[in-house]
SEZARO-770398 format. One record per atom (N, C-alpha, C): atom name; x negated, y, z. Coordinates in steps of 0.1 Angstrom, whole numbers, plus 5000, padded with zeros to 4 digits. Layout:
% SEZARO-770398
{name = CA; X = X; Y = Y; Z = Z} .
...
END
This chain:
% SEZARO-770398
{name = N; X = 3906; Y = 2862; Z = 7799} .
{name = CA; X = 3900; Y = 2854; Z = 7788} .
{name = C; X = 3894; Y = 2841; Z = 7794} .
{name = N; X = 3898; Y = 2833; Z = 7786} .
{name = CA; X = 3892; Y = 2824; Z = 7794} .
{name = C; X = 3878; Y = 2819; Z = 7790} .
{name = N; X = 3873; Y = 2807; Z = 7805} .
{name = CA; X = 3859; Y = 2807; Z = 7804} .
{name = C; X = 3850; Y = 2797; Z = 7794} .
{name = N; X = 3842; Y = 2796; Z = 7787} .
{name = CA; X = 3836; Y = 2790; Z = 7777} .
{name = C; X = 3825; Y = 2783; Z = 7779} .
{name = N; X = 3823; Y = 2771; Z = 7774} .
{name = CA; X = 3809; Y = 2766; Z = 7779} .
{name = C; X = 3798; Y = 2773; Z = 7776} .
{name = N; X = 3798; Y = 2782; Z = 7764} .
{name = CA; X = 3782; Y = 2791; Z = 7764} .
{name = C; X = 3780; Y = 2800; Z = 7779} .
{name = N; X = 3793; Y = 2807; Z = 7780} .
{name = CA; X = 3793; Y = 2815; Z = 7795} .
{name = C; X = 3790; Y = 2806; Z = 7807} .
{name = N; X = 3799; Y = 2795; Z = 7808} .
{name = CA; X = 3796; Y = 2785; Z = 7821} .
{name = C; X = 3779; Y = 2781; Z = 7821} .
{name = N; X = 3773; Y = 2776; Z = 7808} .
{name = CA; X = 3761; Y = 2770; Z = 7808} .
{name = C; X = 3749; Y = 2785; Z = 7811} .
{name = N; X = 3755; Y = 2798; Z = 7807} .
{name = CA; X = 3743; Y = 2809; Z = 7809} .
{name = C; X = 3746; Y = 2813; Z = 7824} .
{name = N; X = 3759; Y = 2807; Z = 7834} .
{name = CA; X = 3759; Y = 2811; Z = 7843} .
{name = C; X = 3748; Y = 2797; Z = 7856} .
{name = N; X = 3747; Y = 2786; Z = 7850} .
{name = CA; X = 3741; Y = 2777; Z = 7858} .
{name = C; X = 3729; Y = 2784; Z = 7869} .
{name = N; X = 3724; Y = 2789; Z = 7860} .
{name = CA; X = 3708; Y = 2796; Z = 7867} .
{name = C; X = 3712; Y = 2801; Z = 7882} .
{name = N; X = 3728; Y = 2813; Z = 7881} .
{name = CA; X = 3731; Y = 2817; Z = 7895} .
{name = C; X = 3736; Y = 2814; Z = 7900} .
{name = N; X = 3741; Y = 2803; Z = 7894} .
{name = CA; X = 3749; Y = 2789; Z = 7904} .
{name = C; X = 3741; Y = 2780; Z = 7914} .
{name = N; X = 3725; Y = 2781; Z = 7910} .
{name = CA; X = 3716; Y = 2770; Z = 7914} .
{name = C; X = 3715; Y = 2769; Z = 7925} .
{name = N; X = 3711; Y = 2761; Z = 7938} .
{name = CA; X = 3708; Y = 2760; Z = 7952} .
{name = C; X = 3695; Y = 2757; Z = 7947} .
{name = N; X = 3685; Y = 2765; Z = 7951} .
{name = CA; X = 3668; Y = 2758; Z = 7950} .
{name = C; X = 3667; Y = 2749; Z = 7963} .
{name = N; X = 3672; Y = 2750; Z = 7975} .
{name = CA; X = 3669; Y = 2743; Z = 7989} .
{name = C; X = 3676; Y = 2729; Z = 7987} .
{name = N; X = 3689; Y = 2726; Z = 7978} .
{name = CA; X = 3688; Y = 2713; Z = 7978} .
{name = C; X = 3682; Y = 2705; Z = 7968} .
{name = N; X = 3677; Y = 2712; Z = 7958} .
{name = CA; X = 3669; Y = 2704; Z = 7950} .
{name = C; X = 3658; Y = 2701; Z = 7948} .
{name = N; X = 3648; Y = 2705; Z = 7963} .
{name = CA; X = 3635; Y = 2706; Z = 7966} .
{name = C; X = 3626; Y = 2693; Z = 7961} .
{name = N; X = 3618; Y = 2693; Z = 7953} .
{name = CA; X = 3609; Y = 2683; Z = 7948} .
{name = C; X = 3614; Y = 2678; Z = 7935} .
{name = N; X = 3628; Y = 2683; Z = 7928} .
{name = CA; X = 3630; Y = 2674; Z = 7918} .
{name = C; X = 3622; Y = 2680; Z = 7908} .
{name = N; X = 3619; Y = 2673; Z = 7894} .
{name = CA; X = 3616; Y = 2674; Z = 7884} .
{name = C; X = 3620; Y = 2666; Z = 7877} .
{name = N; X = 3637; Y = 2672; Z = 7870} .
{name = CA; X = 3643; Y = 2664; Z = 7860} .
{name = C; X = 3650; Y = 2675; Z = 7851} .
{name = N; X = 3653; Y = 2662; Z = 7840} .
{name = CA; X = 3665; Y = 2671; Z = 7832} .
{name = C; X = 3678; Y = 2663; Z = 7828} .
{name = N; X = 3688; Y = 2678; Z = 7829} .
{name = CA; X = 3703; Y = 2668; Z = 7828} .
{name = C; X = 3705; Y = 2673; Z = 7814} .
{name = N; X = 3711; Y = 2661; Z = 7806} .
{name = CA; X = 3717; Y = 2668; Z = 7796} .
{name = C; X = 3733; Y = 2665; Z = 7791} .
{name = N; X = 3740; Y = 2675; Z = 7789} .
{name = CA; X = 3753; Y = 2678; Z = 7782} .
{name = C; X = 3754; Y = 2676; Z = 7776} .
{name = N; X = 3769; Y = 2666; Z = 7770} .
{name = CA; X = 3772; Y = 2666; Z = 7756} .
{name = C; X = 3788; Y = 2668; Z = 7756} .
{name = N; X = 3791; Y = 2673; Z = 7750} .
{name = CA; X = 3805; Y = 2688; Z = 7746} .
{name = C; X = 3812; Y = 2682; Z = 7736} .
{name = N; X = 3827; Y = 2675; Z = 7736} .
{name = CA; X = 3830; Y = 2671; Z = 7725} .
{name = C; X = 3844; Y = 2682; Z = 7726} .
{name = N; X = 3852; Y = 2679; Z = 7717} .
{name = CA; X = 3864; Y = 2691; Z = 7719} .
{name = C; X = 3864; Y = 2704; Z = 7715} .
{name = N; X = 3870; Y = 2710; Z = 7722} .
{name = CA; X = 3871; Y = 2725; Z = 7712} .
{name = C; X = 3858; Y = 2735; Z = 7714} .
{name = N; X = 3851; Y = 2728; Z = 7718} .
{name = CA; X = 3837; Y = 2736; Z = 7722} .
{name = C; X = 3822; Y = 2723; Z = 7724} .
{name = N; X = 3827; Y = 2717; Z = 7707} .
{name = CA; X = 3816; Y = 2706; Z = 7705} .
{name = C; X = 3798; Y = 2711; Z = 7708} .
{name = N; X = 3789; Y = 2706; Z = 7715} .
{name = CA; X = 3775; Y = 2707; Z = 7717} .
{name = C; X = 3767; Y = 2698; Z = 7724} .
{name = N; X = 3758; Y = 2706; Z = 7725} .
{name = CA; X = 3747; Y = 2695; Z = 7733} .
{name = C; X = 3739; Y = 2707; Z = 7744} .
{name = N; X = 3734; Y = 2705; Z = 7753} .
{name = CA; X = 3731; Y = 2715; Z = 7766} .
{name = C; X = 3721; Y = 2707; Z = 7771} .
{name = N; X = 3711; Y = 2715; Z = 7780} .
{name = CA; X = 3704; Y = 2705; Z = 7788} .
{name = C; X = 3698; Y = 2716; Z = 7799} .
{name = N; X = 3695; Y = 2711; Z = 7811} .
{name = CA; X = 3693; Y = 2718; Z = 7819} .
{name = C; X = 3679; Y = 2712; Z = 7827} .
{name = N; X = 3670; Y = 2721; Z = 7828} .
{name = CA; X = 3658; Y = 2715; Z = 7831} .
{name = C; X = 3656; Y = 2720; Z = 7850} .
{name = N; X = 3657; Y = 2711; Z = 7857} .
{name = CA; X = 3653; Y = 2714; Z = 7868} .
{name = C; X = 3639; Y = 2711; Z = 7876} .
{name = N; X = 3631; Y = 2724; Z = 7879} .
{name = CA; X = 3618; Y = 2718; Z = 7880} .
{name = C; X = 3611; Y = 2736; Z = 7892} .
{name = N; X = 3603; Y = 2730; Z = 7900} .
{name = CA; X = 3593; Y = 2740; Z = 7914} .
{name = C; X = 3607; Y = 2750; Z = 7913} .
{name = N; X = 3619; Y = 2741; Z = 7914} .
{name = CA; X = 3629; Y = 2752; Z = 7924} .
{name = C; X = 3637; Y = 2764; Z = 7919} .
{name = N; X = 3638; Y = 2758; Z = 7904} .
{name = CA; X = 3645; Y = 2773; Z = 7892} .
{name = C; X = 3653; Y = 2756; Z = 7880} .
{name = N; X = 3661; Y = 2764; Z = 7876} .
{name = CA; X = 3666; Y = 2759; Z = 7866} .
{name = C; X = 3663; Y = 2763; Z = 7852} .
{name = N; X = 3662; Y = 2756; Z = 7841} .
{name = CA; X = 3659; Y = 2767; Z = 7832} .
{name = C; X = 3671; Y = 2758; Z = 7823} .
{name = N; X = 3682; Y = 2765; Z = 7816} .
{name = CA; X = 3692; Y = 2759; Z = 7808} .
{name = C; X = 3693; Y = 2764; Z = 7791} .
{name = N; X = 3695; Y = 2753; Z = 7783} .
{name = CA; X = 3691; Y = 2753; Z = 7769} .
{name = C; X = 3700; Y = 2744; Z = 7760} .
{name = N; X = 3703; Y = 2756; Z = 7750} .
{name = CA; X = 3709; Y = 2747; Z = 7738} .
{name = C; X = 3704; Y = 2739; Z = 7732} .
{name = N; X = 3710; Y = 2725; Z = 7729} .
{name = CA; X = 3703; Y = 2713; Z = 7720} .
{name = C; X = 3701; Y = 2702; Z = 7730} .
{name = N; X = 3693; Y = 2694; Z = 7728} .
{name = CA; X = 3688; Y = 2676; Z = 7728} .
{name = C; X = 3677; Y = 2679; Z = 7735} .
{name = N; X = 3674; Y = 2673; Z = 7747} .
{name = CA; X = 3659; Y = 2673; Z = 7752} .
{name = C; X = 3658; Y = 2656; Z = 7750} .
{name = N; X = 3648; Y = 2655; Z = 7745} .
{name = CA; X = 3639; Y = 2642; Z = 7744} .
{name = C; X = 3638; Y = 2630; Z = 7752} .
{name = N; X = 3641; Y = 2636; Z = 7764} .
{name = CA; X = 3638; Y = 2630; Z = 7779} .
{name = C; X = 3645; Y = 2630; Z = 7791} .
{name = N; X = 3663; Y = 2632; Z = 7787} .
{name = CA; X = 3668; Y = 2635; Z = 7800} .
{name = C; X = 3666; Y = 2625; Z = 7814} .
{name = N; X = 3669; Y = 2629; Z = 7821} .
{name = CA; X = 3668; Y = 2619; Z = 7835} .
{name = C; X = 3682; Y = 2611; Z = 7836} .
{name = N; X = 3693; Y = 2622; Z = 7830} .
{name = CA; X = 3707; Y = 2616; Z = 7833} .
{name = C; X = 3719; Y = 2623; Z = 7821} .
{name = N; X = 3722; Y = 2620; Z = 7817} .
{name = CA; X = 3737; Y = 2627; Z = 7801} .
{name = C; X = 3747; Y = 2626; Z = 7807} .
{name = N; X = 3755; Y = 2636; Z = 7808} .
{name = CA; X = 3770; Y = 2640; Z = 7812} .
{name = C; X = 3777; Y = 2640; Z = 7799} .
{name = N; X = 3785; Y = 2637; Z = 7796} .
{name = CA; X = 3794; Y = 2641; Z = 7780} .
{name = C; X = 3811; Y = 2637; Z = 7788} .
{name = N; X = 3816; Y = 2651; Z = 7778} .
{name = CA; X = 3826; Y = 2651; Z = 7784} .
{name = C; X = 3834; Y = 2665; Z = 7775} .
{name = N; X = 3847; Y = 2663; Z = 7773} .
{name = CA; X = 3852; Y = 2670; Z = 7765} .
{name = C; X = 3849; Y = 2687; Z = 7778} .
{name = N; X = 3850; Y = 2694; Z = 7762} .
{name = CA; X = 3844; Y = 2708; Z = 7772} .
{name = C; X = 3856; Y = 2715; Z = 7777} .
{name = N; X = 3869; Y = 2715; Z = 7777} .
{name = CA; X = 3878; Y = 2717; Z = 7787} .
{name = C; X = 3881; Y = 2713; Z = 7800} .
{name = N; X = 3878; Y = 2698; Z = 7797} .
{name = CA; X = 3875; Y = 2692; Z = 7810} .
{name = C; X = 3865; Y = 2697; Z = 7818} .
{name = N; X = 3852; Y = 2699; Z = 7814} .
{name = CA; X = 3843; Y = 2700; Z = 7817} .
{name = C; X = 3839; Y = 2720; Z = 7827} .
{name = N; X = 3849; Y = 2726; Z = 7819} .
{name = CA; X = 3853; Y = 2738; Z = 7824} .
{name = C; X = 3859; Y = 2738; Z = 7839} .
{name = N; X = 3872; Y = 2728; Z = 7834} .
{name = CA; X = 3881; Y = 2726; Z = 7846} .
{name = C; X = 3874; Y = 2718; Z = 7860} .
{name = N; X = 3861; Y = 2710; Z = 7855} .
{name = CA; X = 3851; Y = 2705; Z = 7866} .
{name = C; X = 3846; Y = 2713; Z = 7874} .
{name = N; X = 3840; Y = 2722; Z = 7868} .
{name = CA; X = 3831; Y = 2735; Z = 7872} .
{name = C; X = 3837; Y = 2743; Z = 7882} .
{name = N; X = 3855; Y = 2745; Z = 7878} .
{name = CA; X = 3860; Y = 2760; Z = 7880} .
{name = C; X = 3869; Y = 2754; Z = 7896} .
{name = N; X = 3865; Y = 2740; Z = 7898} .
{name = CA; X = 3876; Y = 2734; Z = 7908} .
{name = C; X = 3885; Y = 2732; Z = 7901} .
{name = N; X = 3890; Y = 2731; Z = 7891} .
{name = CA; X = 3904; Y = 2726; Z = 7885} .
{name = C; X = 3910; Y = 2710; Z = 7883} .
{name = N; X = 3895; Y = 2703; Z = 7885} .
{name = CA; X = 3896; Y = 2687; Z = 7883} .
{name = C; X = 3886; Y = 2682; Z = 7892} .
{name = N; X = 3886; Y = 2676; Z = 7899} .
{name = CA; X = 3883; Y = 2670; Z = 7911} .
{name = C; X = 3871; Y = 2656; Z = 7902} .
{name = N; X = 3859; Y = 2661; Z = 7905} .
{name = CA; X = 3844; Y = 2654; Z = 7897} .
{name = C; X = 3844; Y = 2637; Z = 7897} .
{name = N; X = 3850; Y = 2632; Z = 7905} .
{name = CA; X = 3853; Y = 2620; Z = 7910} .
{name = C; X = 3865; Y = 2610; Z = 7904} .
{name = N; X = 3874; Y = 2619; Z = 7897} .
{name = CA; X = 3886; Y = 2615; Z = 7895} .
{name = C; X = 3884; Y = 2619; Z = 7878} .
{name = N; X = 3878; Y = 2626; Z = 7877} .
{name = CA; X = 3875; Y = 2628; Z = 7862} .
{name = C; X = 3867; Y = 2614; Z = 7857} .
{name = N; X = 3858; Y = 2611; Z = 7865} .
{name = CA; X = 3852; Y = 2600; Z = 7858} .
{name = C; X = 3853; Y = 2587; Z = 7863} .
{name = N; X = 3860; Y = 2584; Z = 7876} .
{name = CA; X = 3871; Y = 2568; Z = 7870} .
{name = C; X = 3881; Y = 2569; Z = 7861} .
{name = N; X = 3890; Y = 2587; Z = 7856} .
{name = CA; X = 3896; Y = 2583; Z = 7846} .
{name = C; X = 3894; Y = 2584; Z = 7833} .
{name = N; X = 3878; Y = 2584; Z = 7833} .
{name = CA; X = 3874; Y = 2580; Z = 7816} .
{name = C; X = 3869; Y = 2596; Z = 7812} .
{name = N; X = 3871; Y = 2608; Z = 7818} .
{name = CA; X = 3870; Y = 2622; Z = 7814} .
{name = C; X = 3855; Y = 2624; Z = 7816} .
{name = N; X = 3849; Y = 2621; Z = 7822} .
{name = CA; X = 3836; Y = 2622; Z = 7824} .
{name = C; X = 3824; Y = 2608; Z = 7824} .
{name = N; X = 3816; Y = 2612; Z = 7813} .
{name = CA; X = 3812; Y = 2599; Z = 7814} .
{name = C; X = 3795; Y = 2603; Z = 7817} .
{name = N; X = 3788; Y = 2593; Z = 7824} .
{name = CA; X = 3775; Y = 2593; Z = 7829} .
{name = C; X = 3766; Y = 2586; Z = 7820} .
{name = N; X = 3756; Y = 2588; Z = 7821} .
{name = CA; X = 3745; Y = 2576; Z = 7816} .
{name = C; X = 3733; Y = 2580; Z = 7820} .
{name = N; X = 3722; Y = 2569; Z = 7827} .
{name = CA; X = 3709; Y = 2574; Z = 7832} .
{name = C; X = 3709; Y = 2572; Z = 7849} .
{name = N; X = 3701; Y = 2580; Z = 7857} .
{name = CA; X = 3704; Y = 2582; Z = 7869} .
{name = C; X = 3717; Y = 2586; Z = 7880} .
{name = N; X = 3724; Y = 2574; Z = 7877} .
{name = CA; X = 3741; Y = 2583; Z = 7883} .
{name = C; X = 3739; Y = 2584; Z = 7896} .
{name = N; X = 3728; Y = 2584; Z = 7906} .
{name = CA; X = 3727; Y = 2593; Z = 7918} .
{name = C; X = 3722; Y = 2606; Z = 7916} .
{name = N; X = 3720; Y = 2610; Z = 7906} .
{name = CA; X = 3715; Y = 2625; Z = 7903} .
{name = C; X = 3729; Y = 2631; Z = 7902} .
{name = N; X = 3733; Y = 2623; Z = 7889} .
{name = CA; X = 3749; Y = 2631; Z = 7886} .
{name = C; X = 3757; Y = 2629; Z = 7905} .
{name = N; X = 3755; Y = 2624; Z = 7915} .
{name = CA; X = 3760; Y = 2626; Z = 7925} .
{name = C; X = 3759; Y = 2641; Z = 7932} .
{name = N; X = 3744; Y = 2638; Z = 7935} .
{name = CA; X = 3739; Y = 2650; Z = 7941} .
{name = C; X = 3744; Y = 2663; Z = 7934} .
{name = N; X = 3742; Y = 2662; Z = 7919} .
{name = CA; X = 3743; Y = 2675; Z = 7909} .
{name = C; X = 3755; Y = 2687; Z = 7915} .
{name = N; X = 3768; Y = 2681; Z = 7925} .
{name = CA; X = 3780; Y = 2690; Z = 7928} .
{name = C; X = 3772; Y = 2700; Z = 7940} .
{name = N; X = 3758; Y = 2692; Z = 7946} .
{name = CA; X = 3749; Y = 2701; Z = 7958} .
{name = C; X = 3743; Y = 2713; Z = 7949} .
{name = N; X = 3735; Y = 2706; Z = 7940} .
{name = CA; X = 3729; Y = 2718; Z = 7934} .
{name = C; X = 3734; Y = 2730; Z = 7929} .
{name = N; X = 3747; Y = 2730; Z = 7925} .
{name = CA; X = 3756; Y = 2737; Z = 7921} .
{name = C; X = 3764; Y = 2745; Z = 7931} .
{name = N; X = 3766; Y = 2757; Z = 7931} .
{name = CA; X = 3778; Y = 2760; Z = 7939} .
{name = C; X = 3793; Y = 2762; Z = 7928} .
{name = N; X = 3800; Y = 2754; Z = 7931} .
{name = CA; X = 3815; Y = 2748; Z = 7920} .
{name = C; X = 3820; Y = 2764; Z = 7926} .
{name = N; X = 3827; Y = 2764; Z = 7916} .
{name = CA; X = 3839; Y = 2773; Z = 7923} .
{name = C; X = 3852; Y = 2770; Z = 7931} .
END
């Protein structure tokens, strides 16, 4: 079966590296267009991630991006860099965080 953004987004927490994201206090938020339309945001803060359905107020940086693609980001299937010079992933806000973000994560 395949993987879904509610599963991908409740899996972040054990995905998290706390050692490279020592000192941050931000939040990233998600926007999901496609067959798995939403909004997501993930609060990173003293070294835990805490991840949530909806609009945070205040992100530091917005990812939107259709959620297949967005799957195929995650799973290694689309190379993070190539998705967004070719228009599949778009940034806004701090796009050195969206750099770092592939550290904090362990991708598959």
């Amino acid at each position: 079966m395949p993987l879904t953004i509610a599963e991908l987004m409740s899996k972040m927490p054990s995905a998290f590296v706390p050692e490279k994201a020592q000192g941050l206090d931000v939040v990233l938020q998600f926007k999901f267009s496609g067959n798995e339309p939403g909004d997501w945001y993930a609060e990173i803060k003293d070294g835990k991630v805490n991840v949530q359905q909806g609009l945070h107020p205040n992100p530091k940086m917005t990812l939107s991006a259709d959620s297949d693609d967005y799957i195929k980001l995650f799973t290694g299937q689309l190379d993070p860099m190539q998705a967004f010079m070719g228009g599949k992933l778009k940034l806004s806000g701090d796009l050195n965080l969206a750099m770092k973000m592939t550290q904090f994560f362990k991708m598959r």
